[in-house]
C-alpha positions in Angstrom: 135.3 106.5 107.9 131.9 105.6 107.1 131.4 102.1 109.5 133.0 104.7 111.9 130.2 107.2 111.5 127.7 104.0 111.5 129.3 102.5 114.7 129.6 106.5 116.5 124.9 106.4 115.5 124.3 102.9 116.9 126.0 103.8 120.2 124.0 107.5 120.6 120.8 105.5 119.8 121.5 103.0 122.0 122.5 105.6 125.0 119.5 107.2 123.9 117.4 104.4 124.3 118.5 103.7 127.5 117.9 106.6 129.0 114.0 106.9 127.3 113.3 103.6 128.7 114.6 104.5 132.3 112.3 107.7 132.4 109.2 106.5 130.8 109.6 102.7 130.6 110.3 100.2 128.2 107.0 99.7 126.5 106.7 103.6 126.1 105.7 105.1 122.6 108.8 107.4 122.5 110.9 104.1 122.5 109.4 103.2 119.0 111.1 105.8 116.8 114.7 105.7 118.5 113.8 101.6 117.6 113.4 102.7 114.1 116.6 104.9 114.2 118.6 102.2 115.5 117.5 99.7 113.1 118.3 101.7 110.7 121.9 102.5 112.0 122.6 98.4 112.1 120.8 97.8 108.6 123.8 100.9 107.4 126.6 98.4 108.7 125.0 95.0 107.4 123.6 93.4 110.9 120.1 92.5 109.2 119.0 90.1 111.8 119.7 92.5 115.1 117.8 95.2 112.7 115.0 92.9 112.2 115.0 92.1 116.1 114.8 95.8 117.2 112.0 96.3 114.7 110.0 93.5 116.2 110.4 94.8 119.4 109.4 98.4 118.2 106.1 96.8 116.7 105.6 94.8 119.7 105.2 98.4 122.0 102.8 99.7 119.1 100.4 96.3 119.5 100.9 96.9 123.5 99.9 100.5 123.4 96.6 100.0 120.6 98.7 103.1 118.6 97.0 104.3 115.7 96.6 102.5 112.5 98.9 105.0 111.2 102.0 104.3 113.6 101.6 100.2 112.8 101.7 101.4 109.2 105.1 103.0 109.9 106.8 100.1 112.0 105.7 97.4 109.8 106.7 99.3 106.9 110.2 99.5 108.7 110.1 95.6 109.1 108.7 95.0 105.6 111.6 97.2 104.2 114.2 95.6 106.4 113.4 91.9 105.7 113.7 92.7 101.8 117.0 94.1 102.4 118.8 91.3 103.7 118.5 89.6 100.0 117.8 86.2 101.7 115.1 83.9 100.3 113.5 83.1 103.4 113.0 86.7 104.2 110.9 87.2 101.4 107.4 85.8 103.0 108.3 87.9 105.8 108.8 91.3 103.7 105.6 90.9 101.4 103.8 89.9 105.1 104.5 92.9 106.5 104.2 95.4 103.5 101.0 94.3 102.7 99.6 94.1 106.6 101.1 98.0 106.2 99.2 98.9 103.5 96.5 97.7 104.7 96.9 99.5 108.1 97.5 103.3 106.2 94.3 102.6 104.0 92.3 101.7 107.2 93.6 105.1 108.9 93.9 107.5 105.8 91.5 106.3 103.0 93.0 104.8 99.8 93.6 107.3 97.8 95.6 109.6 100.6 98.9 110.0 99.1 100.6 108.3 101.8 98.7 105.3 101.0 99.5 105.5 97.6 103.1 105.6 98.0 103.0 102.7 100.3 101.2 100.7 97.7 104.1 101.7 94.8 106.5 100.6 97.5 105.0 97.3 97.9 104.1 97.2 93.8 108.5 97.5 93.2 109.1 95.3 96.2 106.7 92.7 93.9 108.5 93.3 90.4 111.5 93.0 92.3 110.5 89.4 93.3 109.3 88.6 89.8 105.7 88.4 90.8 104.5 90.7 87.7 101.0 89.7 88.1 100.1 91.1 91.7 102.2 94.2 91.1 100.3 94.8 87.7 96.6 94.0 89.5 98.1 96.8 91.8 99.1 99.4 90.1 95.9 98.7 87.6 93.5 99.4 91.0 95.6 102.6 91.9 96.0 104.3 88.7 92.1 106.0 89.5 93.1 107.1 93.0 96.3 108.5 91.8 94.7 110.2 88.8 92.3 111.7 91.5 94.6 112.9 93.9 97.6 113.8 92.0 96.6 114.8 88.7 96.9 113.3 84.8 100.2 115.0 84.7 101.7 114.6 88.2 105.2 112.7 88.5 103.1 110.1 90.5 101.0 108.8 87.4 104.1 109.3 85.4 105.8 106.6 87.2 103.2 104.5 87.8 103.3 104.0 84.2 107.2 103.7 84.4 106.6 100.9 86.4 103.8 99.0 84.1 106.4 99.8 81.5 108.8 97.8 83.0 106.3 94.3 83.7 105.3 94.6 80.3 108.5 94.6 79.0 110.4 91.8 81.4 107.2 90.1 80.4 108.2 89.8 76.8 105.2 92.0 75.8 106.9 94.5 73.7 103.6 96.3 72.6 101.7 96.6 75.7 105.4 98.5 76.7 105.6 100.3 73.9 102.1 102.0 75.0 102.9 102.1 78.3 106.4 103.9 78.2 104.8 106.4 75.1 102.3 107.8 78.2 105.0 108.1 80.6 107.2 110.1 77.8 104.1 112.3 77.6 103.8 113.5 81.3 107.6 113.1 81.4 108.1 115.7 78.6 105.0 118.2 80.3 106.8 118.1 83.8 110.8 117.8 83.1 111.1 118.6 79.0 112.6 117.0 76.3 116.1 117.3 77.4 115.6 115.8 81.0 118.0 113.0 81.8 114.7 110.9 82.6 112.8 112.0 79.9 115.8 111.2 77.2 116.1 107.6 78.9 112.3 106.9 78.2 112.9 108.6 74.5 115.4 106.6 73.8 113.5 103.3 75.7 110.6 103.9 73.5 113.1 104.4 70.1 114.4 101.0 70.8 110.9 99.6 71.5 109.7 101.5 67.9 112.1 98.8 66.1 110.8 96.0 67.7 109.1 93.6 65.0 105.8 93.7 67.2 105.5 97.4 67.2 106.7 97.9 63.9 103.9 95.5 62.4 101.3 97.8 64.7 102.6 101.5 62.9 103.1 100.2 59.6 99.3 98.6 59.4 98.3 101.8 61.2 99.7 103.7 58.4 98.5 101.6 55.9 95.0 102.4 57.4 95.4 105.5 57.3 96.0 105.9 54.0 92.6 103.8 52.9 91.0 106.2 54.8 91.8 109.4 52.5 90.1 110.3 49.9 91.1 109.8 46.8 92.7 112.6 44.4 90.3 113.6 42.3 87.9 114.2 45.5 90.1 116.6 47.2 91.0 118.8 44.0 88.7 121.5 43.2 87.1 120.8 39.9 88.1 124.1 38.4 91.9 123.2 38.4 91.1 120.2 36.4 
């Protein structure tokens, strides 16, 4: 039923490409997004490399027509997204290529911190932790956080999953504290917007219980405690004399 359904869109797109092209020619503007809708359609049923090819010519009109930053920030965000779908390893050059030539292209038109900007740039950040490449997506994510705070707010679901996602390269990097940390803040904002019985904020809860046991942040709460306690006074200093 479904491939049906996928099969009955490429063929309206197609038609409805066709008929576009014949009343305002082939390198028209209008073409772009019926490119995009097609793409999409043969991406749903599996043909990567005819979704590539249609997205390539989409971008090509854009370049023809000197569009707006804005609308090469859309079509290579569609090519960016569609070469890191196929799962191949030579797509992957290809995919970070075009996401990063996108992001480039909305902070050019819209600023850097406009939220369309930023969302790009998280889109690009998971397409990075994806691929392993902790580093870059951290160095990322470190230069948004500001913007985002900015725009969006200390307790906005945007910050919250920015540190979601630092969470997550601290932990597949081994670095069990820095996680720890980093999973606690998201908790926080987590809590404020969903509550404490939220099916994301119990899966960070119980992420940051399993963290708590870890020998590295265990050794961190135990000599914070142990601190702590140097730091009060002792008895005799906090009972009145009189009830000696």
């Amino acid at each position: 039923m479904k491939e049906n359904k996928t099969a009955e869109a490429v063929a309206c797109y197609e038609k409805v490409l066709q008929m576009v092209k014949l009343d305002k020619g082939e390198s028209s503007m209008e073409c772009v997004s019926i490119y995009r809708d097609l793409a999409a359609a043969e991406r749903a049923r599996g043909a990567h490399d005819i979704s590539t090819q249609l997205l390539t010519e989409a971008h090509s009109i854009v370049l023809t027509n000197a569009a707006s930053g804005k609308e090469e920030g859309q079509i290579t965000l569609a090519l960016a997204e569609a070469y890191a779908s196929t799962g191949r390893t030579e797509d992957h050059h290809l995919a970070e290529k075009y996401y990063k030539h996108s992001l480039q292209c909305y902070q050019t038109a819209l600023g850097a911190e406009h939220a369309t900007s930023l969302s790009v740039l998280d889109d690009y950040s998971r397409f990075l932790i994806l691929a392993k490449n902790y580093s870059a997506a951290s160095r990322l994510l470190h230069e948004s956080l500001p913007a985002k705070l900015s725009t969006f707010g200390d307790f906005s679901v945007e910050v919250e999953e920015t540190y979601h996602l630092f969470g997550g390269i601290e932990l597949a990097e081994g670095h069990q504290k820095a996680a720890y940390k980093m999973f606690k803040k998201c908790l926080g904002i987590q809590t404020f917007l969903y509550g404490s019985q939220h099916k994301k904020t119990r899966a960070t809860q119980e992420t940051v219980k399993l963290l708590s046991k870890s020998p590295e942040v265990a050794a961190v709460k135990e000599k914070t405690g142990a601190d702590h306690l140097k730091q009060r006074p002792v008895f005799c200093a906090v009972v009145p004399k009189h009830s000696i």
